[in-house]
SESELO-945751 format. One record per residue: x, y, z of N, C-alpha, C, O in turn; residue in one letter; residue number from 1. Coordinates in nm, 2 decimals, always signed. Example, Ala and Ser with C-alpha at 12.3 -4.5 7.8 and 13.67 -1.06 7.14 Angstrom:
BEGIN
+--------+--------+--------+--------+--------+--------+--------+--------+--------+--------+--------+--------+--------+-----+
!    n.u !    n.v !    n.w !   ca.u !   ca.v !   ca.w !    c.u !    c.v !    c.w !    o.u !    o.v !    o.w ! residu ! num !
+--------+--------+--------+--------+--------+--------+--------+--------+--------+--------+--------+--------+--------+-----+
!  +1.32 !  -0.57 !  +0.78 !  +1.23 !  -0.45 !  +0.78 !  +1.32 !  -0.33 !  +0.78 !  +1.42 !  -0.33 !  +0.85 !      A !   1 !
!  +1.28 !  -0.22 !  +0.71 !  +1.37 !  -0.11 !  +0.71 !  +1.29 !  +0.00 !  +0.79 !  +1.34 !  +0.11 !  +0.80 !      S !   2 !
+--------+--------+--------+--------+--------+--------+--------+--------+--------+--------+--------+--------+--------+-----+
This chain:
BEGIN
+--------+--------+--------+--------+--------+--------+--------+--------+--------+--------+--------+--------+--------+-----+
!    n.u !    n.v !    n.w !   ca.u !   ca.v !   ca.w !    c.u !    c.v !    c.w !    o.u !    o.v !    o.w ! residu ! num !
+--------+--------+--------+--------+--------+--------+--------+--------+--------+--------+--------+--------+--------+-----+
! +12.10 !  +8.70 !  +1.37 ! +12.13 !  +8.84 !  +1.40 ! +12.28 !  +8.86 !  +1.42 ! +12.33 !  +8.80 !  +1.51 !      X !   1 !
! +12.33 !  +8.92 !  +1.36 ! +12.45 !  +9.02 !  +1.38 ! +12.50 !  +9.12 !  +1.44 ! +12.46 !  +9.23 !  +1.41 !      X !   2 !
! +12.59 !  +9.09 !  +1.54 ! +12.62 !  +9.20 !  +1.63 ! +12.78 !  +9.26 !  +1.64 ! +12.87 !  +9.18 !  +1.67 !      X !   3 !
! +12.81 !  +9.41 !  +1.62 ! +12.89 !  +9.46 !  +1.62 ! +13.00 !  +9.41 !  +1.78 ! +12.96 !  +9.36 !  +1.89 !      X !   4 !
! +13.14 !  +9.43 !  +1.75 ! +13.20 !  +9.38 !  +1.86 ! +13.16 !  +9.48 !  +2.02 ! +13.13 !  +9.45 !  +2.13 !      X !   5 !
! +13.19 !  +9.59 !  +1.94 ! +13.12 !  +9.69 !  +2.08 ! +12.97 !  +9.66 !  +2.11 ! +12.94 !  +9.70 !  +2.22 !      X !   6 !
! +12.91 !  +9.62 !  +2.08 ! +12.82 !  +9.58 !  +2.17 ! +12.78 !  +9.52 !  +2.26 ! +12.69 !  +9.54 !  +2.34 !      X !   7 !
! +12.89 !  +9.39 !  +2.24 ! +12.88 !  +9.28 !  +2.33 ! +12.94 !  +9.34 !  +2.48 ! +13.05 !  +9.40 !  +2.48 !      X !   8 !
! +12.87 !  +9.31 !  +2.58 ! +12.94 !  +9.32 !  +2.71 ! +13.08 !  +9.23 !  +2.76 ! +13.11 !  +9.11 !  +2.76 !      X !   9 !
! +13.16 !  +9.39 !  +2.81 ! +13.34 !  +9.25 !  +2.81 ! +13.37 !  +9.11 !  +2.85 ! +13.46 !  +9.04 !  +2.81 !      X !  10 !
! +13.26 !  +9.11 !  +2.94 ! +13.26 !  +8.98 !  +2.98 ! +13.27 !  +8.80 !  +2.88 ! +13.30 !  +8.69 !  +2.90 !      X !  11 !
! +13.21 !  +8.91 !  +2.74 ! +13.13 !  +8.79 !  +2.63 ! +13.30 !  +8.79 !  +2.57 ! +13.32 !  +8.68 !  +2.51 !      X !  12 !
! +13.41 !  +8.88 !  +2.58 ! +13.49 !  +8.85 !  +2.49 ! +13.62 !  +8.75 !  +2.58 ! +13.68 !  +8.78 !  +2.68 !      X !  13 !
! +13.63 !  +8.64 !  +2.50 ! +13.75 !  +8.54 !  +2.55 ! +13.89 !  +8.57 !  +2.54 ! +13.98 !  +8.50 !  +2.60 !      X !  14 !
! +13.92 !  +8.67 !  +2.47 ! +14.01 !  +8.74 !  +2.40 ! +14.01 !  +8.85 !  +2.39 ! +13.92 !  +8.91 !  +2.33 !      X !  15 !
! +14.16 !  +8.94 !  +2.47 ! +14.11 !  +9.09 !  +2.40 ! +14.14 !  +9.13 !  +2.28 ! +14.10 !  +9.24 !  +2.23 !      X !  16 !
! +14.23 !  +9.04 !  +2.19 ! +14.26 !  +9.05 !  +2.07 ! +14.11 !  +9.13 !  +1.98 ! +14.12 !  +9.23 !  +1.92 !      X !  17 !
! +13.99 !  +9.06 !  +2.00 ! +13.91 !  +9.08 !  +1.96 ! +13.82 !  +9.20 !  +1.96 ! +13.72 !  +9.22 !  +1.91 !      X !  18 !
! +13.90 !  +9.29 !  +2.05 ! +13.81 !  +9.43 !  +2.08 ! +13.92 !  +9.50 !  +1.93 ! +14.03 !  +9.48 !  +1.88 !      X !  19 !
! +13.82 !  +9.58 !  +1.92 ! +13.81 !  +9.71 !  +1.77 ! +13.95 !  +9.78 !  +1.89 ! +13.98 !  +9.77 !  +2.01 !      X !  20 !
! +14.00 !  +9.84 !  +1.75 ! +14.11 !  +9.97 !  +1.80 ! +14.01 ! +10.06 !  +1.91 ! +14.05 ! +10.06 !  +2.03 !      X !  21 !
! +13.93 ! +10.11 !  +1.89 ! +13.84 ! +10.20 !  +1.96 ! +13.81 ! +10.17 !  +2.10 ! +13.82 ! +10.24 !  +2.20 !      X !  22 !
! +13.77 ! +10.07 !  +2.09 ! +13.80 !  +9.98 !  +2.25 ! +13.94 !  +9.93 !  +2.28 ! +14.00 !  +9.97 !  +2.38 !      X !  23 !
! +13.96 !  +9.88 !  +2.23 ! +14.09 !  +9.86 !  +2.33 ! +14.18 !  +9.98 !  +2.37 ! +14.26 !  +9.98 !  +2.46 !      X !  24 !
! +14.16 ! +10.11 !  +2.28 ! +14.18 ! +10.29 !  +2.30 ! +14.14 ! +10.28 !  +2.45 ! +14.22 ! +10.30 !  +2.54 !      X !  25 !
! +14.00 ! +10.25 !  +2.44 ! +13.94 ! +10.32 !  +2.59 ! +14.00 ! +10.24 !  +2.68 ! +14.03 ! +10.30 !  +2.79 !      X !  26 !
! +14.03 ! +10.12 !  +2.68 ! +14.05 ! +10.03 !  +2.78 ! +14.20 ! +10.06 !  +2.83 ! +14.24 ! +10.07 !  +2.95 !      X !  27 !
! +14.28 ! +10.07 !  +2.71 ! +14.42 ! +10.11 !  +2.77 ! +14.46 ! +10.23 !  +2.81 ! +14.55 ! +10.23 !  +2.90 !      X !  28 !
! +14.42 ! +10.33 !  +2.77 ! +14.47 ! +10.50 !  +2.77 ! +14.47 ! +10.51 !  +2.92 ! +14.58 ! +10.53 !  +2.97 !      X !  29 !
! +14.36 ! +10.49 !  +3.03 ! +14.34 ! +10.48 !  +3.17 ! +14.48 ! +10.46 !  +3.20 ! +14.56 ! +10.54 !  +3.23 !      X !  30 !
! +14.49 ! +10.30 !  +3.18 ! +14.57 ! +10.22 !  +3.25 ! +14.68 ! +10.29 !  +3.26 ! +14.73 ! +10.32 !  +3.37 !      X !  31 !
! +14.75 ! +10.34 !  +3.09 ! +14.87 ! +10.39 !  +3.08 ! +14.86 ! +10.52 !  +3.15 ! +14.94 ! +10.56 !  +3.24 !      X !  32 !
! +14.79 ! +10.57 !  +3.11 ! +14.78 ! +10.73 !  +3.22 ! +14.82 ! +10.70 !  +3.35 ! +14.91 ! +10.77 !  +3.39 !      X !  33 !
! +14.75 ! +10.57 !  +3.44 ! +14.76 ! +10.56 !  +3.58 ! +14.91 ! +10.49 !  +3.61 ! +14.96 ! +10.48 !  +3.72 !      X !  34 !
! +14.96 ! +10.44 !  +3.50 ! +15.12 ! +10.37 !  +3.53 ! +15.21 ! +10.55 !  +3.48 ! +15.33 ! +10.54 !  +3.53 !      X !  35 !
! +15.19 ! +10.62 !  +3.44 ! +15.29 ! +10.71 !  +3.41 ! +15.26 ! +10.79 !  +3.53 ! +15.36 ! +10.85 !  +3.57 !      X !  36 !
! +15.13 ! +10.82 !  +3.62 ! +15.12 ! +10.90 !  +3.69 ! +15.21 ! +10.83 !  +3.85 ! +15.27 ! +10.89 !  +3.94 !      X !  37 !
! +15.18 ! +10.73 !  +3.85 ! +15.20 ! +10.61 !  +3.98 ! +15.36 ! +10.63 !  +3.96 ! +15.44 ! +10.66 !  +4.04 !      X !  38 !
! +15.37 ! +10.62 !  +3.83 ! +15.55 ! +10.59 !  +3.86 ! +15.64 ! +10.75 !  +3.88 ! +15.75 ! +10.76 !  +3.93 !      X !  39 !
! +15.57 ! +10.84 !  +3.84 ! +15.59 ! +10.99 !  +3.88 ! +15.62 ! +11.02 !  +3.98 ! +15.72 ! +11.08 !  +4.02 !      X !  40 !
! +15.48 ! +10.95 !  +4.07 ! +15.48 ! +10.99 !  +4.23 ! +15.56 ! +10.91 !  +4.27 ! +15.59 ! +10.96 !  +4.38 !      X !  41 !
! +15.62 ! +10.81 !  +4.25 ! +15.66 ! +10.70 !  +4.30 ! +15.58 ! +10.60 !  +4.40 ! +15.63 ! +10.56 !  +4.50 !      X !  42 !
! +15.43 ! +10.56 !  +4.35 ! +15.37 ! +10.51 !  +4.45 ! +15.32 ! +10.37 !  +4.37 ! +15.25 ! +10.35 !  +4.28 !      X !  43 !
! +15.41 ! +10.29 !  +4.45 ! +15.45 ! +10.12 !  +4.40 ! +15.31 ! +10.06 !  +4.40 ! +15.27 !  +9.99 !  +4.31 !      X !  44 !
! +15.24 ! +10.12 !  +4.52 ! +15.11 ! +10.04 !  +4.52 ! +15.02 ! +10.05 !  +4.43 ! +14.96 !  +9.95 !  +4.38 !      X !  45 !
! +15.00 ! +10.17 !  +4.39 ! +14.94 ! +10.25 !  +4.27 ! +14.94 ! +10.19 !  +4.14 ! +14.85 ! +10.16 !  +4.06 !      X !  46 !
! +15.11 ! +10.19 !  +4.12 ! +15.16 ! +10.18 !  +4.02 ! +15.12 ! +10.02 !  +3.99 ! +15.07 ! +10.02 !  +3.88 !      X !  47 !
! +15.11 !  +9.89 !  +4.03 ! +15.11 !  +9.76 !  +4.03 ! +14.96 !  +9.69 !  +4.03 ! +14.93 !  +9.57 !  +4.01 !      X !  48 !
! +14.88 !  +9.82 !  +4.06 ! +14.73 !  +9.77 !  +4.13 ! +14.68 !  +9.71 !  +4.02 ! +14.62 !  +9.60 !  +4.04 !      X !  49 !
! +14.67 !  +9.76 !  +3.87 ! +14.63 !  +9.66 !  +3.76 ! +14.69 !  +9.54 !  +3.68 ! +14.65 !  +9.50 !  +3.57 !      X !  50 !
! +14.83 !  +9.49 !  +3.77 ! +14.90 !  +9.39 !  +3.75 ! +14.85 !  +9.26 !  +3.75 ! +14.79 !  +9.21 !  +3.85 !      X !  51 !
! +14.87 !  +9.19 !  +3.62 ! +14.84 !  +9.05 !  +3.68 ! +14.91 !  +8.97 !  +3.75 ! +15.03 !  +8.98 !  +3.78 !      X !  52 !
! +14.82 !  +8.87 !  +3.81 ! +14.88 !  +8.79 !  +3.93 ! +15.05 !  +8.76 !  +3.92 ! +15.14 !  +8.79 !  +3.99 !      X !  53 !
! +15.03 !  +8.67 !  +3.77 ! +15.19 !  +8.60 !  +3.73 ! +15.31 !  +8.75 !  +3.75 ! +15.41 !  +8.75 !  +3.82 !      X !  54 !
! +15.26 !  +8.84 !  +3.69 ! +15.38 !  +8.97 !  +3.67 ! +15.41 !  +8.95 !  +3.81 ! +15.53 !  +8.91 !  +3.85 !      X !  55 !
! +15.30 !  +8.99 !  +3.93 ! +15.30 !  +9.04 !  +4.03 ! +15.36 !  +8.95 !  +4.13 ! +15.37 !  +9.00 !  +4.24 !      X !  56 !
! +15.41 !  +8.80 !  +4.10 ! +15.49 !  +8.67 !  +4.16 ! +15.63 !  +8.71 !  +4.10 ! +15.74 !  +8.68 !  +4.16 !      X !  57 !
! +15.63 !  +8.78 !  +4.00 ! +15.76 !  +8.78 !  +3.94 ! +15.84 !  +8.94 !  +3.92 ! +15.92 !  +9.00 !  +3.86 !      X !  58 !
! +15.75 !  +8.96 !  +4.02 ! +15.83 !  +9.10 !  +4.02 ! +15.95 !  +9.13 !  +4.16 ! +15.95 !  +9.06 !  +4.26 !      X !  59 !
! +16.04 !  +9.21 !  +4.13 ! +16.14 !  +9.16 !  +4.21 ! +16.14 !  +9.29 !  +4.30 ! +16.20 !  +9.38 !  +4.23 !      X !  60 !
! +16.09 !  +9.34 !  +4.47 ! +16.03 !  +9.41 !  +4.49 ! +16.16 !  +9.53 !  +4.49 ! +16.15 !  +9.64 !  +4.45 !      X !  61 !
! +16.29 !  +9.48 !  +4.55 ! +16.37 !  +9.54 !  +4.59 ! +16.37 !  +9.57 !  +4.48 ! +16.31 !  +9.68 !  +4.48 !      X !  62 !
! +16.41 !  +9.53 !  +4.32 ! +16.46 !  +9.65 !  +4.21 ! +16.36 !  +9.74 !  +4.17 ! +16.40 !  +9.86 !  +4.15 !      X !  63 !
! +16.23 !  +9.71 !  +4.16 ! +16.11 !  +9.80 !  +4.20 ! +16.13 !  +9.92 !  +4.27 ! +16.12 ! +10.03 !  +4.21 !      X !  64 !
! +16.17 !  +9.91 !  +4.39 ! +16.21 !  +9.99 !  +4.48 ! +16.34 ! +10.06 !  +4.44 ! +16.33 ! +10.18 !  +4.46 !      X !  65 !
! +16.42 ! +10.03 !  +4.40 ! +16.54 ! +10.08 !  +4.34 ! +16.49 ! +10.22 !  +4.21 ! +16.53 ! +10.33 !  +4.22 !      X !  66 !
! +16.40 ! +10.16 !  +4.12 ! +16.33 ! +10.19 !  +4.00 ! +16.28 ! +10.37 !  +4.08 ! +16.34 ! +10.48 !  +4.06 !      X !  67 !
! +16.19 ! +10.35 !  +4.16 ! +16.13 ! +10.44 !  +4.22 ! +16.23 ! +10.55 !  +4.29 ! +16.22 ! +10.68 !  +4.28 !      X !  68 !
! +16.31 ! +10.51 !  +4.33 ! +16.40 ! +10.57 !  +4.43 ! +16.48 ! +10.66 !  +4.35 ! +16.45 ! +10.78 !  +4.36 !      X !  69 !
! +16.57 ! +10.63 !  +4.26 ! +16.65 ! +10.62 !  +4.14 ! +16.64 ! +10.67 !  +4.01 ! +16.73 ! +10.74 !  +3.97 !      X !  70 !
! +16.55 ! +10.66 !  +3.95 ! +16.50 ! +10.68 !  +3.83 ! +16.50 ! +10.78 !  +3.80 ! +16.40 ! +10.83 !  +3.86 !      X !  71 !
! +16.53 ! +10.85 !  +3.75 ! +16.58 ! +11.03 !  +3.65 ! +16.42 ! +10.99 !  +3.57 ! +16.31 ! +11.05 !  +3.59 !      X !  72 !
! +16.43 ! +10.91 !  +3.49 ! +16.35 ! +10.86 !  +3.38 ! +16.19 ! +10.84 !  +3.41 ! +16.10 ! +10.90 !  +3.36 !      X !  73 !
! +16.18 ! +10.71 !  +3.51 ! +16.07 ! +10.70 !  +3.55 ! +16.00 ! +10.78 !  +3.67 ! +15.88 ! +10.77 !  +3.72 !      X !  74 !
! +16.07 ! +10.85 !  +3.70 ! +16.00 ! +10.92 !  +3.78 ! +16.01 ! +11.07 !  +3.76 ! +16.02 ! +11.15 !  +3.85 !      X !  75 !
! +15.99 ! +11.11 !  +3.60 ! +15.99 ! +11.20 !  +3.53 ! +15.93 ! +11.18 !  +3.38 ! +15.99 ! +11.21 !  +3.28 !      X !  76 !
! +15.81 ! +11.12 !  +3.40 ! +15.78 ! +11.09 !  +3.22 ! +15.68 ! +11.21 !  +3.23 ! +15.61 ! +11.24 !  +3.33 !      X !  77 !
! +15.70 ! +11.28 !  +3.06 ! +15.60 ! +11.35 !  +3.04 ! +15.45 ! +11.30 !  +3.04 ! +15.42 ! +11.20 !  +2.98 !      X !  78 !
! +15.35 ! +11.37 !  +3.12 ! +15.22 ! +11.25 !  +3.11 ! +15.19 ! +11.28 !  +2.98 ! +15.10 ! +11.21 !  +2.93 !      X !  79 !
! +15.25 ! +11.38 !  +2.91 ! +15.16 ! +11.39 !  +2.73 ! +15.27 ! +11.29 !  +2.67 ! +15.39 ! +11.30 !  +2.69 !      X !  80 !
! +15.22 ! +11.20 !  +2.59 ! +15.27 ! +11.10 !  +2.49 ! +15.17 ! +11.08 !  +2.33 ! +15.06 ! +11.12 !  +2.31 !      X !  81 !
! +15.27 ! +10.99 !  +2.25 ! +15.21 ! +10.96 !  +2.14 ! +15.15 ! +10.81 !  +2.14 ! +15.21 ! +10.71 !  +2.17 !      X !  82 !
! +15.05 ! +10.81 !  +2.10 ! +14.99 ! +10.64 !  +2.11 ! +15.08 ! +10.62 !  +1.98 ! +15.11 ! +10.72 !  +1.91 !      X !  83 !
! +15.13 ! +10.45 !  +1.92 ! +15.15 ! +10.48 !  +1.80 ! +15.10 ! +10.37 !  +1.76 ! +15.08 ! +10.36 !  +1.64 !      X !  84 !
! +15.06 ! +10.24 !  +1.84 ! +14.99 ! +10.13 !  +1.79 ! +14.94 ! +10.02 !  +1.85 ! +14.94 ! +10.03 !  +1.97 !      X !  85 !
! +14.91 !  +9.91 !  +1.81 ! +14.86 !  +9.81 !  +1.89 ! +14.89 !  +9.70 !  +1.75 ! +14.86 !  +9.69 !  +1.63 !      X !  86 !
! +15.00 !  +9.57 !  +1.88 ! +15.02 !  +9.46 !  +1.82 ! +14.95 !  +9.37 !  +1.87 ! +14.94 !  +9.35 !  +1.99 !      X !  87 !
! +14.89 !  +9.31 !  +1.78 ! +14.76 !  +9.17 !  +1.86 ! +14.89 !  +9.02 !  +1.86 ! +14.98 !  +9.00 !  +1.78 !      X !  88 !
! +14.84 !  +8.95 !  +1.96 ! +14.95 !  +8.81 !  +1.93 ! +14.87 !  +8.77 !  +2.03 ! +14.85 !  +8.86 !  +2.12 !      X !  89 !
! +14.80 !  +8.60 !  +2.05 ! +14.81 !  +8.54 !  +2.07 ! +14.66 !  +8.56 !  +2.18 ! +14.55 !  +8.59 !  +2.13 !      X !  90 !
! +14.70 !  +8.54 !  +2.33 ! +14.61 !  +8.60 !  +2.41 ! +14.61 !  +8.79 !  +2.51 ! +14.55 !  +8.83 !  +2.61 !      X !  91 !
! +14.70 !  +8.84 !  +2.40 ! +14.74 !  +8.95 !  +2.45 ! +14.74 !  +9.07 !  +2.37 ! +14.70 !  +9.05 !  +2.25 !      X !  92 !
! +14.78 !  +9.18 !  +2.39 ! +14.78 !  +9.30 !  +2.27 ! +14.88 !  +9.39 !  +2.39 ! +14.85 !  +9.43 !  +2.50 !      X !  93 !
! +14.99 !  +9.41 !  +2.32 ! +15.10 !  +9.55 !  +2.30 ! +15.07 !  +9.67 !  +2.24 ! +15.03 !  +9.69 !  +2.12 !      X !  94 !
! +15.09 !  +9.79 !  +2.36 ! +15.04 !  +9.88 !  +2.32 ! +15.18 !  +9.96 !  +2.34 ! +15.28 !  +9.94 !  +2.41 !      X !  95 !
! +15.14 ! +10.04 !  +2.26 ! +15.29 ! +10.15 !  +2.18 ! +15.30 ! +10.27 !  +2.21 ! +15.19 ! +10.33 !  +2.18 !      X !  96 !
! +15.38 ! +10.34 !  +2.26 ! +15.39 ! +10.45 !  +2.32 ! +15.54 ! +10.50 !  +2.31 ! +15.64 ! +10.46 !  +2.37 !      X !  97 !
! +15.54 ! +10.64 !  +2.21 ! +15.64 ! +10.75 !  +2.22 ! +15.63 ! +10.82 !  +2.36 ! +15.53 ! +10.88 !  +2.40 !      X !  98 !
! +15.73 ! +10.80 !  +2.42 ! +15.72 ! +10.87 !  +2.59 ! +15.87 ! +10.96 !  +2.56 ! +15.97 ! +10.92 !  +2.51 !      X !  99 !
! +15.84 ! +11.12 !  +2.65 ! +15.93 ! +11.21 !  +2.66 ! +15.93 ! +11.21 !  +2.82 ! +15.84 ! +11.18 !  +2.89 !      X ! 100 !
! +16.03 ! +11.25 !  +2.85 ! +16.14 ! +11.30 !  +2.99 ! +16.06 ! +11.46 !  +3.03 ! +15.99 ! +11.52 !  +2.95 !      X ! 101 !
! +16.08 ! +11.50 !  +3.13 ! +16.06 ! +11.65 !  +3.14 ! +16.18 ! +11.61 !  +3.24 ! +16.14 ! +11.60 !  +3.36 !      X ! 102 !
! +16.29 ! +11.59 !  +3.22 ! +16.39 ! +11.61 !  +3.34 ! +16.48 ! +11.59 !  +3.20 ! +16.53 ! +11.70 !  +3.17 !      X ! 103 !
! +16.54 ! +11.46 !  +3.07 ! +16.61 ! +11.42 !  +3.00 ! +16.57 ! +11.45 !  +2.82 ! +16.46 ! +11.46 !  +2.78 !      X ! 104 !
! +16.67 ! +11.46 !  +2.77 ! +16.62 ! +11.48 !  +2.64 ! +16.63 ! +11.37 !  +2.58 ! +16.71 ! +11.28 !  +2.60 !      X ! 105 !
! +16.51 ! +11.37 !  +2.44 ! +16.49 ! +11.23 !  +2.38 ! +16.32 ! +11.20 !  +2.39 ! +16.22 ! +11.26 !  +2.43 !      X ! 106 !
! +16.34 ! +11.07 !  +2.32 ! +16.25 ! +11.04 !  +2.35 ! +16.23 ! +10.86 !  +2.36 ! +16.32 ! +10.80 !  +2.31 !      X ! 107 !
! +16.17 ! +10.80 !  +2.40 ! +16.15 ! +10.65 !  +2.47 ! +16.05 ! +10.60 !  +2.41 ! +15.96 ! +10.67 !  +2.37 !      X ! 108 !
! +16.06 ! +10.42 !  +2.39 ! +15.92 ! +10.42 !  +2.39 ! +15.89 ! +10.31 !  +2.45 ! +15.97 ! +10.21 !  +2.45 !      X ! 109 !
! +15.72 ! +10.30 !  +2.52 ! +15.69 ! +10.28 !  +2.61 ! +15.59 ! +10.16 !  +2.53 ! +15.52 ! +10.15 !  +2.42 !      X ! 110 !
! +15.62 ! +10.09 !  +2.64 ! +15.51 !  +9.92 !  +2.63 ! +15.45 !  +9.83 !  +2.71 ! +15.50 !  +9.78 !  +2.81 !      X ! 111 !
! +15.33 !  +9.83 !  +2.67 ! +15.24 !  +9.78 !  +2.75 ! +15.11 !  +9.65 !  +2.71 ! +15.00 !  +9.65 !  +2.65 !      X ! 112 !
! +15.19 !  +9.54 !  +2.78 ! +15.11 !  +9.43 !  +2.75 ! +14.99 !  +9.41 !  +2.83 ! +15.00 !  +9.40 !  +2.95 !      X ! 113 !
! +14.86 !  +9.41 !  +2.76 ! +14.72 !  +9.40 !  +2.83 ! +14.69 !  +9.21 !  +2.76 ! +14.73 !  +9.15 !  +2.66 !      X ! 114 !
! +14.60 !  +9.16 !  +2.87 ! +14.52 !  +9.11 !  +2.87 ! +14.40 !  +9.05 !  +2.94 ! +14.41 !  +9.10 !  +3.06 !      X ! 115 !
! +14.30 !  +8.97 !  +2.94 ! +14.26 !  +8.90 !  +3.05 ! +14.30 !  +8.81 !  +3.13 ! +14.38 !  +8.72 !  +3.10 !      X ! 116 !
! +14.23 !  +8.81 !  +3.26 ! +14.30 !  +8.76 !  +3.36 ! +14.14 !  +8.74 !  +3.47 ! +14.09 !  +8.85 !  +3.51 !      X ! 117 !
! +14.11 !  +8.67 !  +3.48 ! +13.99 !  +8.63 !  +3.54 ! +13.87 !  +8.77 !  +3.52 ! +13.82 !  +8.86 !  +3.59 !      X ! 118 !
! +13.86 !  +8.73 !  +3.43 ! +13.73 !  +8.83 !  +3.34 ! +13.79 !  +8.98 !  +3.35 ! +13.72 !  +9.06 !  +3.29 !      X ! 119 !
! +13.90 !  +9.04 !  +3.42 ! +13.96 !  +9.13 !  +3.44 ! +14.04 !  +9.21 !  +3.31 ! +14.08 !  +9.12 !  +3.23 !      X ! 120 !
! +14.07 !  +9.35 !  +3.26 ! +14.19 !  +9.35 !  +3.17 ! +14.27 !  +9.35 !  +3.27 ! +14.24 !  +9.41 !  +3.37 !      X ! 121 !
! +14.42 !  +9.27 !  +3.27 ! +14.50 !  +9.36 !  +3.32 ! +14.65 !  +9.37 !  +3.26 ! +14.66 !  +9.34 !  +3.14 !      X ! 122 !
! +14.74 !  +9.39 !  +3.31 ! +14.84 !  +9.44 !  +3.29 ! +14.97 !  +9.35 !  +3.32 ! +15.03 !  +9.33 !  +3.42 !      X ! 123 !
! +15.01 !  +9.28 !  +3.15 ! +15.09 !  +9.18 !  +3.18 ! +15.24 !  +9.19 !  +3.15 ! +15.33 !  +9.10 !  +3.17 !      X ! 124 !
! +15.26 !  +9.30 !  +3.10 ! +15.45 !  +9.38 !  +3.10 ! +15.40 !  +9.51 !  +3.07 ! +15.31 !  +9.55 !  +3.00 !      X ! 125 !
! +15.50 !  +9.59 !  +3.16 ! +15.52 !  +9.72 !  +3.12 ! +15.66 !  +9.75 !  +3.12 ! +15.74 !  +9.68 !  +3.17 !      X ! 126 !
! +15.70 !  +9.88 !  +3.05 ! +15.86 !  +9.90 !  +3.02 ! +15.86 ! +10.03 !  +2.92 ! +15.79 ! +10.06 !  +2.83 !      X ! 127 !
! +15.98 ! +10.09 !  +2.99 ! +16.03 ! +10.20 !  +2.86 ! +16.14 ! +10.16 !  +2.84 ! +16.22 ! +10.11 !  +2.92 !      X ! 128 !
! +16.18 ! +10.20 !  +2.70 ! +16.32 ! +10.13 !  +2.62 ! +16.35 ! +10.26 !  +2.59 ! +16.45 ! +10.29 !  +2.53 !      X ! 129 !
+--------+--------+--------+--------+--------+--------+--------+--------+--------+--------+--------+--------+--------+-----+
């Protein structure tokens, strides 16, 4: 018997490489909504809660804090953006994002590395360029 990828419960997948565009849609759009809204308010805890462990050893709290404090940029993204794609590599998938300012003109774009992490998705770089 043959079974479509959405079917299987997330648990069954070893890889998220392996989820359909449509699923890994649903799985990330959340995420990214809740990192543009967290870093708006400026609320660090918020913002980091779906970090994986490694990011979350390697993050450096004071420039974090700087980030929040500081930021014209990050703590002014439009929450409307353009999805524009998903790069699969390895144990991970990059997710693509046209991001606008409501404070700066232009536009950025925004990245976001997902994968698993003890049966978990989570969240293994984020960044706007």
């Amino acid at each position: 018997m043959t079974t479509e990828a959405g079917e299987q419960p997330e648990e069954a997948f070893k890889n998220i490489i392996d989820h359909t565009d449509e699923e890994l849609l649903a799985i990330s759009q959340p995420m990214w909504n809740d990192l543009i809204k967290y870093s708006n308010k400026g609320e660090y805890g918020n913002f980091v809660k779906k970090f994986s462990y490694d990011l979350l050893l390697g993050l450096n709290e004071v420039e974090i804090g700087k980030q929040f404090a500081k930021s014209d940029l990050t703590r002014n993204l439009d929450p409307n953006y353009d999805f524009l794609g998903f790069i699969r590599r390895g144990q991970h998938v990059t997710c693509l994002y046209r991001v606008r300012s409501t404070k700066k003109e232009g536009e950025w774009l925004g990245r976001m590395v997902i994968g698993y992490e003890r049966g978990e998705v989570r969240v293994f770089a984020a960044s706007i360029f």
